[in-house]
N, C-alpha and C positions, 0 to 999 in steps of 0.2 A: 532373198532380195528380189525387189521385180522391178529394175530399171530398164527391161523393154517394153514397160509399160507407163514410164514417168513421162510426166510430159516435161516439155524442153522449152528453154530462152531460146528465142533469134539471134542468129550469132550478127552483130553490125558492128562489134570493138574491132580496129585496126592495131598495128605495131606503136601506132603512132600514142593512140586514145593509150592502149596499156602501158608503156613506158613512163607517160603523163601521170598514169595513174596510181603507178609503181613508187616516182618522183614522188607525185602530192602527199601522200599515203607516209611516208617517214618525211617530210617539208613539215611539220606542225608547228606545236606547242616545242619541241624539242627544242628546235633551233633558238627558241627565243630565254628560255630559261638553262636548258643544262650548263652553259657556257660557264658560265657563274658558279653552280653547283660542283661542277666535276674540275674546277681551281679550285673551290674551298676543300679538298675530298684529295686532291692529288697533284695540287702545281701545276706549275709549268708540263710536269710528265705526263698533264691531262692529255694530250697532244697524243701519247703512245695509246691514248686508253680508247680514244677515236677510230683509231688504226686498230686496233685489238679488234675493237668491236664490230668494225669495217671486214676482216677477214673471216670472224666467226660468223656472220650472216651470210657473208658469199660462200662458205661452207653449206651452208642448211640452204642456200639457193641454189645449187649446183643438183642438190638432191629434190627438190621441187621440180626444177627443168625436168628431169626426169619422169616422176611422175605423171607432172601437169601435161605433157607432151603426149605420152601415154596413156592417161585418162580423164581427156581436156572434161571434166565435168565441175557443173559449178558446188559448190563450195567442197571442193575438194580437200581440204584439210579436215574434214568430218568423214568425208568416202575413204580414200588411203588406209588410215588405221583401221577402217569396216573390213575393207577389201580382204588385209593381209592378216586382222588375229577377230574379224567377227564383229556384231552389231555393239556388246556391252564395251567394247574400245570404245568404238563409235558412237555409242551415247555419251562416254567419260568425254571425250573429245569437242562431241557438241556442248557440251555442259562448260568446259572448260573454256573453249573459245566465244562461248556466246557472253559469259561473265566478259571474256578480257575485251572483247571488241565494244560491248556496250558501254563497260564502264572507260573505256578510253576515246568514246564518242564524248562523252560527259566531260573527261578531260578538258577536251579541245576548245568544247566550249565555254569551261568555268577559263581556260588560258586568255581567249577572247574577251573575256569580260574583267580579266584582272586589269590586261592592257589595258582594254578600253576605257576602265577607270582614272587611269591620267589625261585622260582628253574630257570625262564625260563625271563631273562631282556626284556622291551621292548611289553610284554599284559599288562599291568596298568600302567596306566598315573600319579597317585595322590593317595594321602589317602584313597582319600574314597570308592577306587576301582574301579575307573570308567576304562573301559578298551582302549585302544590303536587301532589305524583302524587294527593292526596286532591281536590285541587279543582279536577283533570282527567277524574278516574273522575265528581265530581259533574256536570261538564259534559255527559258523553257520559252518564250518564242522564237528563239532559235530553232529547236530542238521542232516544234511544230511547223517552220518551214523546211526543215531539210528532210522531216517525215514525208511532206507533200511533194516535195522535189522527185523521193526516193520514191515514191507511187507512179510517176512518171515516165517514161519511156527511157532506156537505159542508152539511147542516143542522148534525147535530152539531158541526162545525168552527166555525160562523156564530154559535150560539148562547155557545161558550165565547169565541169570540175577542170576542161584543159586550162578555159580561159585562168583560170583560179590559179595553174600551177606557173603559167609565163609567168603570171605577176609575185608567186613566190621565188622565182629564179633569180629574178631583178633585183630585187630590194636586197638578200642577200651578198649578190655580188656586188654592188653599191658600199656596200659594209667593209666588204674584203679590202676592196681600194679605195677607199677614204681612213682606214682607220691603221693601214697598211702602212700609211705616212708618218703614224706617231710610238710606231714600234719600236718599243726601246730594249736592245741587247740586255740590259744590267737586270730586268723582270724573270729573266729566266734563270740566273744562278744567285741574284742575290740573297736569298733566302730558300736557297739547295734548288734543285730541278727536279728531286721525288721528296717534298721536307718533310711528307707525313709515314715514309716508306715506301717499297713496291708493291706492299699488301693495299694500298689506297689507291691505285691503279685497279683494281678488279673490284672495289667497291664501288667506284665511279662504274665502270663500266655498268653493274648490273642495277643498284639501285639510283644511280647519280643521272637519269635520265640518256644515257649513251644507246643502250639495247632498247629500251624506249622509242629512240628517237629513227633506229634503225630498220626496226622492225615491221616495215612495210610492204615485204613480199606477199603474203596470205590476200590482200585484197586483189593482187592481180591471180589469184590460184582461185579465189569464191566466185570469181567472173570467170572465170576458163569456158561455162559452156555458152559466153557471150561473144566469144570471140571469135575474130576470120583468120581461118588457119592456123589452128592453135599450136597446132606441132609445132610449126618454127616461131609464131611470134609469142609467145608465150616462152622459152629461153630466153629469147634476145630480149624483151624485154623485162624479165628479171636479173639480166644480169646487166644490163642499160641501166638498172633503176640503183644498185648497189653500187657501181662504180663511179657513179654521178654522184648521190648523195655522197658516199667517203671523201672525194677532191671537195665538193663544199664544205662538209662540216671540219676536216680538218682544217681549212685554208683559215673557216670561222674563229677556233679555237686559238691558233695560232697567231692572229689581228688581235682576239681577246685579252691573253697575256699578255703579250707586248705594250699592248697599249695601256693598261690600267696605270690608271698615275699612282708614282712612287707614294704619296701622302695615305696611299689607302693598305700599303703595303710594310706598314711600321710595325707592326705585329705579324707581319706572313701574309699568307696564304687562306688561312681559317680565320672566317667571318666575311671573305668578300662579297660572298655569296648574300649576306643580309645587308652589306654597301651598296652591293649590285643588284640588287633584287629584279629588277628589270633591266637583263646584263648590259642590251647593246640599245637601248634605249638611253637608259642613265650612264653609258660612259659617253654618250652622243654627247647630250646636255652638257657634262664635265668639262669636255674638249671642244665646247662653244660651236657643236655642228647642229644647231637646232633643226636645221630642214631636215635635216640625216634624221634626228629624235622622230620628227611629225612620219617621216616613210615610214620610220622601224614600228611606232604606231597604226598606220594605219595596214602593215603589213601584218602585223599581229592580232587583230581583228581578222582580217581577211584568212590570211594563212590556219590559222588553225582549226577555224569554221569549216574551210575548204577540204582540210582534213578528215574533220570529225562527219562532214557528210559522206564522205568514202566510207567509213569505218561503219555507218549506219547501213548504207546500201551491203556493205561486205558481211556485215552481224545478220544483216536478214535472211540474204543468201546459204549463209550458214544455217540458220533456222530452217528454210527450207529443204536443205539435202538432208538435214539431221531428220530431219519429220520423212522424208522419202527413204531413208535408210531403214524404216517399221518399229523403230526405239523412243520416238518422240509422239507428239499428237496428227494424225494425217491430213487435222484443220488445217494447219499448217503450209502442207504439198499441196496449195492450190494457187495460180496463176491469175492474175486480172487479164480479164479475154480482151478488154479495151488497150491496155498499157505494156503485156506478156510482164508486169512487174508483181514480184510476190507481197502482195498487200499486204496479206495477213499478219507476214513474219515482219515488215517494218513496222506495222502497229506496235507489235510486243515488244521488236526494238527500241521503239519510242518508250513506252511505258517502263522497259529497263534502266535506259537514258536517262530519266525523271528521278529515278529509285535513285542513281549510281548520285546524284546531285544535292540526295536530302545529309544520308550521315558524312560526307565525305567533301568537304566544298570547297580546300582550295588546291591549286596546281602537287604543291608538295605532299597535302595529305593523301595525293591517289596515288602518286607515281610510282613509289616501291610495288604497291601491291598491285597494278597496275602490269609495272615490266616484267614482274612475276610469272603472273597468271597471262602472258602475251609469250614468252617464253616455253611455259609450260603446253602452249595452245601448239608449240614448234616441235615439241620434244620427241615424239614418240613418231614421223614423219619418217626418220632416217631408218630405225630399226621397222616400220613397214616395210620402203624402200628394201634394203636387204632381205624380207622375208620373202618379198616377192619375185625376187631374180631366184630364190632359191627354190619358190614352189612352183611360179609360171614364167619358167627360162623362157620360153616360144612368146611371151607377151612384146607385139608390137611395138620397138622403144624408139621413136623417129630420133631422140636424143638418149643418146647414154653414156652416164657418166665414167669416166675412166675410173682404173682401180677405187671401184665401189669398196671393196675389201675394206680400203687405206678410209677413203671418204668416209663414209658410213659411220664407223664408230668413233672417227675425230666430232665428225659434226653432233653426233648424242653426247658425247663426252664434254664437247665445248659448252652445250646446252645445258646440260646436268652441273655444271662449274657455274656458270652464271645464276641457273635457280640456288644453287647452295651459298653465291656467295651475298646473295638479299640479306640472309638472319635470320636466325631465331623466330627473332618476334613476327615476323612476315608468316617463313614458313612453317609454325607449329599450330596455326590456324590452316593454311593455307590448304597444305598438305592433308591435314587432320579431315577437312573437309570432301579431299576427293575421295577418301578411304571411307567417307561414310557414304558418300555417294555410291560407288561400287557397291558397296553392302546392300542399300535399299535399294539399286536398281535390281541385283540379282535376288532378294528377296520379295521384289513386285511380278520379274518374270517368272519366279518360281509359284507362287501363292497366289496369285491374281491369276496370271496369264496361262497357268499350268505348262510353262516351257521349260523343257532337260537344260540347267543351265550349266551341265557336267565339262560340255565341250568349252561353252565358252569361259569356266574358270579354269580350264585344262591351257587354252593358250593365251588367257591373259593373266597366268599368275604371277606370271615375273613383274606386271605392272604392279603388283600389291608389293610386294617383295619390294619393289625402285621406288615407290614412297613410303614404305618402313623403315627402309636403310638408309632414305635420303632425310627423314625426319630424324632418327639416330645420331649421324653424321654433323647434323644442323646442331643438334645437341650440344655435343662433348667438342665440338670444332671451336675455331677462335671466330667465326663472325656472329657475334652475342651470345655465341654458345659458353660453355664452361672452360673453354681452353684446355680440355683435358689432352686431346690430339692440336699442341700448336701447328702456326703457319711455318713455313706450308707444308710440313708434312701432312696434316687433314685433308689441303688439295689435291696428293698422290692418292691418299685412299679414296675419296671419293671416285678421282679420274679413274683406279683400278675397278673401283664398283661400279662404275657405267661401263666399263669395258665389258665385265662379267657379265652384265643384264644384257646389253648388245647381245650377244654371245645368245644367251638365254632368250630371249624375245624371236631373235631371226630364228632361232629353231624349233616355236613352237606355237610356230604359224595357224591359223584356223586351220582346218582340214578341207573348207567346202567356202571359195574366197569367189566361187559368182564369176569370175569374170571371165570365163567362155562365153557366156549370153551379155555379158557387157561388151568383148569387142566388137560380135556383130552388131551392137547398136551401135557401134563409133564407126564402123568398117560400111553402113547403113548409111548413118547422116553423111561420114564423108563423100558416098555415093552421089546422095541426094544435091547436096553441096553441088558436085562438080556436074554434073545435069542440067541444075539450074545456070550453074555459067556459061555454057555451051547452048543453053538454050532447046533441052529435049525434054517433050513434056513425060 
C-alpha cells in the first residue's frame, strides 16, 4: 500500500454538513414507498420490523465510529477490509459497494420519476411504474446534473444536499401530524397484528425496503477524509443520523396503519401495497388532504433526487480509494486540481447510473437486489474491525467501542441474517457472482500481474467459505429455498455460521495491514490541521 503518498480531499465538512448527510442519505425513496410494502409483507407488526431494523444498523454503526474515527479516510468501507485481510478483500469490497451505491443512485431517481408521474402525464407507461422513452430521457438528465454537481467542490455539494435534507424533514413530519388525526385503534388487530407470521417481519425488514431505507451510514464513512475533526464528528454524526431516522420512519409507519381506511382493508393486509402504490400520497388524496398529496409530491421528486446525489458523490469516493488501494485502475486515484473533486470516478459513476436504469426500471424491480448487495457492501466491516484490535492493539482508537467481543459478531451475525433473509432467487445470482469475482481477480493477479496470491487466499478464505455456506443455507432454508431446514430453525444455523466465520476471519488477519505508515499520515495531517489553526507557517 502507499497512502503516504496518495493525495488527499480538503477537509471543509462540519458536524453539522455530516449528520445532514448521514439524515439525507437513508431520507430517500424509502420513506415514500416501503410503508406500503412492509404492511402488505407484515401488518400492523411492520411497526417491530422498523425498529428491528433501527437497531441492527446502530449495531454496524457503533463499529464504523470506530474505525471511521481511527482511519478518517475517504471511502473507507473499501480501506478497512484492505487494512485488516489485504488488497483482494478490498477489491471484493469495491466491487461490491460500487454495484450497490450506483445502482441505488438509479433507484432514487427512477423513485423521482415514478412520483413525478402523477403531477407530470406521459413519464410512466403502466402500474408498475415502468417509465416512458420521455420519462427515461428525464431520468438520465437527472443523472447528468448531479454528475456535474458531484465534479464540484465538496462545499458546494454540502451546501445543496443540507438545503435538500431541511426540506425532507418537513414534509415528513407534516405527514406524522395530519394523518396522526385519522388513526384508527381497530387497523391494528382487526385482521391480527402479525397476520402473515413473525417470519414476515424479517422479510420486510430485508427485502420490503426497511435496511434499504436504513442504510445510510457508508456515505458519511466515503467522506471521512473530508471532514473537520473527524475523530469526534464522524461518531456523533453516525449515530445522530440513525437515531433520527428510527423516531421518523417509525412514527411514519405507525400514521400509515392506522390511518388506511377500513374499505381497503376487507381482505387484510396483502394487496395494500398495489392500493397504495404511492403510500402516503394516495392515502392523502383518500382522506381529502390534497395540499398534503401536492407536498408529499413535490417532496418525492425532491427527496430522493437529493439522495441519489449523495449516493453518486459516495459511489465515486469509493471508486477512488478502491483505485488507491493498487487493485483497481490508478486512472482512477486522480483529483481535479480546480474542484480537489475526483472526476474521474463520478464519470464512471454516471455511466453505471445509466446501465443500473436500462434492465431494471422501476422502484420494486431494484430494491431486493439493491438492499442486498448494500448490506453485503456492510458486511465484512465488523470482522475487519475485530481483526484489527487483535493485530494493532496500539492503533490509535479516539472512539472505542465497548465489549467489541459482544458487538462484533452480533453486528456480522445481524448482517449475515438480513442477506440470507432476501431469497433464493436474489441470492443464487448474487452470491454466485462475487465467488466468481474472487476467482478472476486472483487469477488476473496471479497470470497477468505475476503477484504470490498465496497470502491473500490464506486470509481471505473464510470469505469463500461465508459465500458457499451462505449460498447453501439460501438453498435448503425456507426463504424460497427448499424448506428442507424450516423457520426458524435455518435462522439458528445460519446465525451459528456467521458466528463460526466471525471467529475465523478475526483470526486470519493479513500478516502486513500497512498501517504503521498510515498513522503517521493521520498523526501528519492532524499536525498540519492544528498549525494551520493557530496560524504557524
Amino acid at each position: 500500500m502507499q497512502q503516504s503518498q496518495e493525495v488527499s480531499f480538503k477537509r471543509s465538512l462540519s458536524l453539522v454538513d455530516l449528520t445532514l448527510l448521514g439524515f439525507g442519505s437513508m431520507f430517500g425513496s424509502g420513506w415514500l414507498f416501503a410503508a406500503s410494502h412492509v404492511a402488505a409483507l407484515a401488518g400492523p407488526a411492520s411497526i417491530f420490523s422498523w425498529l428491528a431494523g433501527g437497531v441492527a444498523v446502530f449495531f454496524l454503526g457503533l463499529v464504523y465510529c470506530e474505525l471511521s474515527a481511527a482511519l478518517p479516510k475517504a471511502g473507507g468501507i473499501v480501506r478497512y477490509p484492505a487494512y485488516a485481510h489485504g488488497p483482494l478483500l478490498g477489491s471484493l469490497l469495491g466491487f461490491i459497494t460500487v454495484i450497490a451505491y450506483s445502482s441505488l443512485t438509479s433507484v432514487e431517481i427512477v423513485a423521482a420519476r415514478q412520483y413525478a408521474g402523477s403531477w407530470i402525464p406521459g413519464l410512466t407507461r403502466n402500474v408498475a411504474g415502468d417509465p416512458t422513452l420521455l420519462g427515461w430521457f428525464v431520468q438520465f438528465a437527472a443523472l447528468c446534473f448531479m454528475a456535474k454537481l458531484n465534479m464540484s467542490t465538496v462545499k458546494t455539494f454540502a451546501v445543496f444536499n443540507n438545503i435538500i435534507t431541511i426540506f425532507k424533514f418537513v414534509v415528513p413530519s407534516l405527514v406524522i401530524v395530519c394523518l396522526f388525526m385519522y388513526v384508527r385503534g381497530d387497523n391494528f388487530h382487526s385482521h391480527g397484528f402479525a397476520p402473515h407470521g413473525w417470519q414476515s417481519l424479517e422479510t420486510a425488514i430485508s427485502t420490503g425496503g426497511i435496511i434499504f431505507a436504513y442504510l445510510g451510514l457508508t456515505p458519511i464513512v466515503a467522506v471521512a477524509g473530508e471532514a473537520k475533526d473527524p475523530q469526534r464528528t464522524i461518531p456523533l454524526a453516525l449515530m445522530l443520523s440513525v437515531v433520527m431516522a428510527a423516531l421518523v420512519y417509525v412514527l411514519l409507519q405507525f400514521v400509515f396503519v392506522g390511518a388506511v381506511p377500513p374499505s381497503l382493508l376487507t381482505d387484510g393486509w396483502h394487496g395494500v401495497n398495489r392500493a397504495l402504490s404511492l403510500p402516503f400520497h394516495d392515502l392523502a388524496v383518500m382522506l381529502g388532504l390534497g395540499w398534503l398529496a401536492s407536498c408529499v409530491v413535490l417532496d418525492a421528486i425532491i427527496s430522493p433526487s437529493g439522495t441519489g446525489n449523495i449516493y453518486m458523490g459516495s459511489c465515486s469516493r469509493v471508486v477512488f480509494a478502491w483505485a488507491q488501494t493498487g487493485t483497481f485502475s490508478s486512472w482512477f486515484a486522480k483529483l481535479d486540481p480546480k474542484t480537489n473533486s475526483p472526476r474521474r470516478a463520478v464519470l464512471l459513476t454516471f455511466g453505471l447510473s445509466v446501465f443500473w436504469m436500462l434492465p431494471f426500471p422501476s422502484w420494486d424491480a431494484l430494491i431486493g437486489v439493491v438492499s442486498s448487495a448494500l448490506v453485503m457492501s456492510y458486511t465484512f466491516t465488523p470482522v475487519a474491525a475485530g481483526a484489527l484490535r487483535r493485530t494493532n492493539p496500539d492503533l490509535a482508537r479516539p472512539f472505542q467501542v465497548p465489549f467489541m467481543g459482544f458487538v462484533g459478531p452480533v453486528a456480522f451475525i445481524v448482517a449475515t441474517l438480513i442477506i440470507f433473509w432476501s431469497g433464493w432467487t436474489i441470492l443464487s445470482w448474487l452470491l454466485s457472482l462475487q465467488l466468481i469475482f474472487i476467482a478472476g481477480s486472483v487469477l488476473v493477479r496471479h497470470l497477468v500481474q505475476k503477484i504470490d496470491c498465496r497470502e491473500d487466499l490464506r486470509s481471505c478464505g473464510w470469505v469463500i467459505a461465508y459465500f458457499a455456506g451462505l449460498l447453501a443455507f439460501s438453498r435448503v432454508g425456507s426463504f424460497e429455498g427448499l424448506n428442507l431446514i424450516p423457520h426458524p430453525l435455518d435462522d439458528v444455523a445460519v446465525a451459528l455460521f456467521a458466528w463460526a466465520i466471525y471467529a475465523i476471519g478475526v483470526r486470519t488477519a493479513h500478516r502486513d495491514t500497512g498501517l504503521a505508515e498510515e498513522e503517521e499520515v493521520i498523526i501528519h495531517a492532524q499536525a498540519e490541521a492544528v498549525r494551520a489553526t493557530i496560524g504557524v507557517q
